[in-house]
N, C-alpha and C positions, 0 to 999 in steps of 0.2 A: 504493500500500500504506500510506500515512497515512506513511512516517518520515521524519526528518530529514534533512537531504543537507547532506552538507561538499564541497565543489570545491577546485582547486587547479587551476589556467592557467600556467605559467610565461609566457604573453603577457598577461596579466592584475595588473597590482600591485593590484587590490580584492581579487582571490581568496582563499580561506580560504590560509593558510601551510601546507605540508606536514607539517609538526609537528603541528599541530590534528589532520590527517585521521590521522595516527599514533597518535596518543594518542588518538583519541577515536571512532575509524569502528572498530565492529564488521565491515561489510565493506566493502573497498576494492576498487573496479572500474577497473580501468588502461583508457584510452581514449585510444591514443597511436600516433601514423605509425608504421606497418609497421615502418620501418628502425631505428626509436629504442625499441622496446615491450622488447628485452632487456635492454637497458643502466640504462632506467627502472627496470625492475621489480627490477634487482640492486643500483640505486642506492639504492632505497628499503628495501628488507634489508637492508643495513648500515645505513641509519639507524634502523631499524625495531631494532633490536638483541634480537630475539628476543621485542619487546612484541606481534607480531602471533599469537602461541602463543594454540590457540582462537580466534580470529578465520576471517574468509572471507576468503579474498584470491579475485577475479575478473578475468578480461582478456575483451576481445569484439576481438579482434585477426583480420586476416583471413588470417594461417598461426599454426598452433597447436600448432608440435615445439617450437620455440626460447622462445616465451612460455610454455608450460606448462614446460618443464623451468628453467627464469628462477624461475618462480611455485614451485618443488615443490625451490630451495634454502633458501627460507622456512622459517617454523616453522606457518605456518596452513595449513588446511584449501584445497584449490586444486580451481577449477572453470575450463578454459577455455571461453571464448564464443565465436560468430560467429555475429551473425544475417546473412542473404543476400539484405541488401535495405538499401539506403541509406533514410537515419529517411523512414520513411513518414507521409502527411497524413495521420494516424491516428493515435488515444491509443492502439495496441494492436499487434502484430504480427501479427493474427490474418491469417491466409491466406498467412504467409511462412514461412521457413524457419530454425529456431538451430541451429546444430552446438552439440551438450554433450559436454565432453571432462571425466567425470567422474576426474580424477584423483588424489586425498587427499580423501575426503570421510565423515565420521562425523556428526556433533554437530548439522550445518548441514544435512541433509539434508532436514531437513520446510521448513525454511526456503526455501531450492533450490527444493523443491517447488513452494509456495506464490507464489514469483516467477516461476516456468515456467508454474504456472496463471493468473496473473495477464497474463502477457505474452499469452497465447491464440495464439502463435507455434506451428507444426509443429516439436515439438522431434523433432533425431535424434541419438543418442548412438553417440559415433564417437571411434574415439580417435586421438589427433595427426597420427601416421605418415598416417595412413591418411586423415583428413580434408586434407591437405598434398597429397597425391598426388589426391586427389579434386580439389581446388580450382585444381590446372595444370591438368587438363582442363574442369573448369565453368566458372572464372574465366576463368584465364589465355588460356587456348587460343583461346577465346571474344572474348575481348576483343582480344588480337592479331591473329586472322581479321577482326574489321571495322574494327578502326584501318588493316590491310594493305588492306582493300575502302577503305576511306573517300581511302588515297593513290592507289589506282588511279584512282578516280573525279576524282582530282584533275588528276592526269597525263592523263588523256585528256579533259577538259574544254573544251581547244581544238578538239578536234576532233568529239569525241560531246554536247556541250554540259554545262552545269553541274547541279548537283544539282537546281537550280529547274525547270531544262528538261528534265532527264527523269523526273522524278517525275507530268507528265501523261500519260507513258507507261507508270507502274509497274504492277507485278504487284504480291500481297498480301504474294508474299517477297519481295521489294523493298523496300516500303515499311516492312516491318518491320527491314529491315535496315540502313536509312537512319535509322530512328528510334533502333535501338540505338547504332549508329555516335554519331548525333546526343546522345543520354545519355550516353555517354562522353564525348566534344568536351565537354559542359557541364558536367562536374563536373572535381573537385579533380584535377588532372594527377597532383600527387602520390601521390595513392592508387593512379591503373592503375598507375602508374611501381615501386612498391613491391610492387604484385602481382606486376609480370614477374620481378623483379630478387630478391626476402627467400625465394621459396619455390624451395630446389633442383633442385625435379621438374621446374622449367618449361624449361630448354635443351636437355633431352631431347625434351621434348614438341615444343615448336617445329621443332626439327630434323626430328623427324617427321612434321610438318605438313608443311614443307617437301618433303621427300621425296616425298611424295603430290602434292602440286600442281604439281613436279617433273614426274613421273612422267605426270601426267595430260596435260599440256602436251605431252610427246614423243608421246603419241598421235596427241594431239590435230593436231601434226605432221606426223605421220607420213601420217596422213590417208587411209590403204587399208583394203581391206577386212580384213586380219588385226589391224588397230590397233583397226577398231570392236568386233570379236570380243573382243580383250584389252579394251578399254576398259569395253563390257556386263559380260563374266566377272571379272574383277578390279574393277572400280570399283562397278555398280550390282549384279549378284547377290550377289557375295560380299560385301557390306554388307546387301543385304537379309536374309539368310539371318544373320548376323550381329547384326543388332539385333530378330529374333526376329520371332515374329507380334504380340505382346500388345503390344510397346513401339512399333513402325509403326502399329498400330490407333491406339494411346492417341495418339501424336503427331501422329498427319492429323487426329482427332478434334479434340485441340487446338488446330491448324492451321487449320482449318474453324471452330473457334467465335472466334476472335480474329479471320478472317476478315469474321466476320458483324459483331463487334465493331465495324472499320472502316468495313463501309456502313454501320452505325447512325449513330457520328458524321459519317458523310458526309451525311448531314442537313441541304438547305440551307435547311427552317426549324426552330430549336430553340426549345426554355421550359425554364428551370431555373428552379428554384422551391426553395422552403425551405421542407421542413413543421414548423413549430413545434411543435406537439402530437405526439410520438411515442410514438401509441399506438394498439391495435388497432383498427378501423374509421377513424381518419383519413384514411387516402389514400383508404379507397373514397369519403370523403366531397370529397375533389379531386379526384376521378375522374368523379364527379358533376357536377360544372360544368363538365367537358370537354361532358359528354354532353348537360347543358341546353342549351349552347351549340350543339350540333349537328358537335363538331371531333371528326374520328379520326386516334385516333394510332399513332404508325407505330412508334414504338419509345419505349421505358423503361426505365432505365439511376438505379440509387439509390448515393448515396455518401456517406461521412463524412469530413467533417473534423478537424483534429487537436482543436478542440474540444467533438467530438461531435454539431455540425449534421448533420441529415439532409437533402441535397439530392435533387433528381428532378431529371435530363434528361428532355425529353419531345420526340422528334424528330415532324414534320409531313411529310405527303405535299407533293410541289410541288403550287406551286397553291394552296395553303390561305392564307388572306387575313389578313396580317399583323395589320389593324386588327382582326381577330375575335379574335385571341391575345391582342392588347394587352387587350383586353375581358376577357378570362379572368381575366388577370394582376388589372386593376383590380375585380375581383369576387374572387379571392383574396383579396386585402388591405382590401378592403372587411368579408369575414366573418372575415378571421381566419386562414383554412385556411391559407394562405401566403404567402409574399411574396419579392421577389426578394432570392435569396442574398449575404451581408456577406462569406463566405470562400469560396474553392474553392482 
């Protein structure tokens, strides 16, 4: 949006001084651990001594009762945030998800606006209670089911083999589930940590999970014919019937195209390419030297990077003759069309 930006790190001694962004930031967006975003935001109100009147104050915190009500003992205008996607390799949020907890908002609203349009995020406006109670089951629930899968799988590793060893055996929910497990393992500990633990809905929720898993296990057990009857009627009809027709449809659909997703990268010959020129008739002009060349391709997958590169995956059937790809490549870069990608 072209404006200025002040920061403040308290791990940081270069960082602008909290003072600065007081006196001098029209809006201030809190961007702080779960478990410290209230204490911040109250600390900063008392120093703020009532200079933040007409101002934005903003948080992108991921529960939004205890920071929005933090934010709304201010004197400024209060929006809470939470987008639903760790920073994506993208300058933009488009294809993800921001909770908007419009809470005190007059003066700053075309403004709002304007940064909502600009993000190109799926904004949904939702308010605190109610996005908290959403986020034990999206987040929370979510995240504890394959941290609890990822220990099983560890625990029986002696004996069923390790994650490396049965992944030539996965299914597509498998492997999806191994991936997600895996994206949690790789990030910030502290963050899933503060998701269990800052949002109150979540020891309900769990227990409840439990209860089910419980419950399914004694079946499971139980192992006769009245247990499969309970198990069909209690576990798989009354969830089918439960999660509707429109939302099953929508979900296998989704299921099936992530599906298709995985044999595409499953691809064991690729070309990623970088098309410099982004602009209409381009690709069909790399598209072109696929064809001169006499190579079909099997799959085509486009994607951006944070600084806006346009990359192509371009998957090959087996069989297709590596030294003919390299030729492509070297004819790319020869006219220009593209050339191999600097970021992914």
């Amino acid at each position: 949006m072209g404006l200025p930006v002040l920061g403040h790190d308290p791990a940081d001694a270069s960082s602008d001084p909290i003072e600065a962004l007081l006196e001098h930031a029209d809006v201030l967006l809190f961007s702080v651990p779960i478990g410290a975003t209230e204490a911040v935001i109250r600390d900063w109100t008392a120093r703020s001594g009532g200079r933040e009147a007409g101002r934005l104050w903003l948080d992108v915190t991921s529960i939004k009762s205890a920071p929005v009500a933090a934010l709304l003992a201010s004197c400024a205008e209060v929006v809470g945030l939470h987008p639903l996607t760790a920073p994506p390799k993208s300058p933009t949020l488009k294809g993800r998800v921001l909770a908007v907890c419009r809470a005190r908002l007059d003066d700053w609203a075309p403004w709002l606006g304007g940064l909502l349009e600009a993000l190109e995020a799926e904004c949904v406006e939702v308010d605190p209670e109610r996005h908290d109670r959403a986020m034990a089951l999206v987040q929370a629930l979510g995240h504890a089911c394959h941290l609890a899968q990822a220990g099983v799988l560890n625990a029986q590793a002696p004996q069923a083999g390790t994650i490396a060893e049965l992944l030539p055996l996965r299914t597509a929910a498998f492997e999806m589930d191994v991936a997600i497990a895996a994206r949690i393992l790789e990030q910030n500990p502290a963050i899933y940590e503060d998701i269990q633990f800052c949002n109150p809905h979540v020891p309900g929720v769990l227990r409840m999970m439990s209860e089910r898993i419980e419950g399914i296990a004694r079946l499971v057990e139980q192992g006769d014919a009245t247990a499969r009857v309970r198990f069909r009627d209690e576990v798989l009809v009354a969830s089918r019937a439960a999660f509707g027709t429109p939302a099953r449809e929508a979900g296998n659909h989704t299921f099936e195209r992530i599906g298709f997703l995985l044999a595409d990268l499953a691809d064991a010959c690729v070309l990623s390419v970088h098309l410099p020129e982004d602009r209409p008739g381009s690709l069909r002009a790399l598209l072109q030297v696929f064809e001169d060349q006499g190579v079909n391709i099997a799959s085509l997958h486009s994607s951006r990077t944070r600084s806006g590169e346009l990359h192509f995956r371009f998957g090959f059937d087996r069989g297709t003759d590596p030294g003919r790809l390299q030729g492509i490549m070297a004819a790319l870069q020869e006219t220009g069309l593209g050339r191999a990608p600097t970021e992914r």
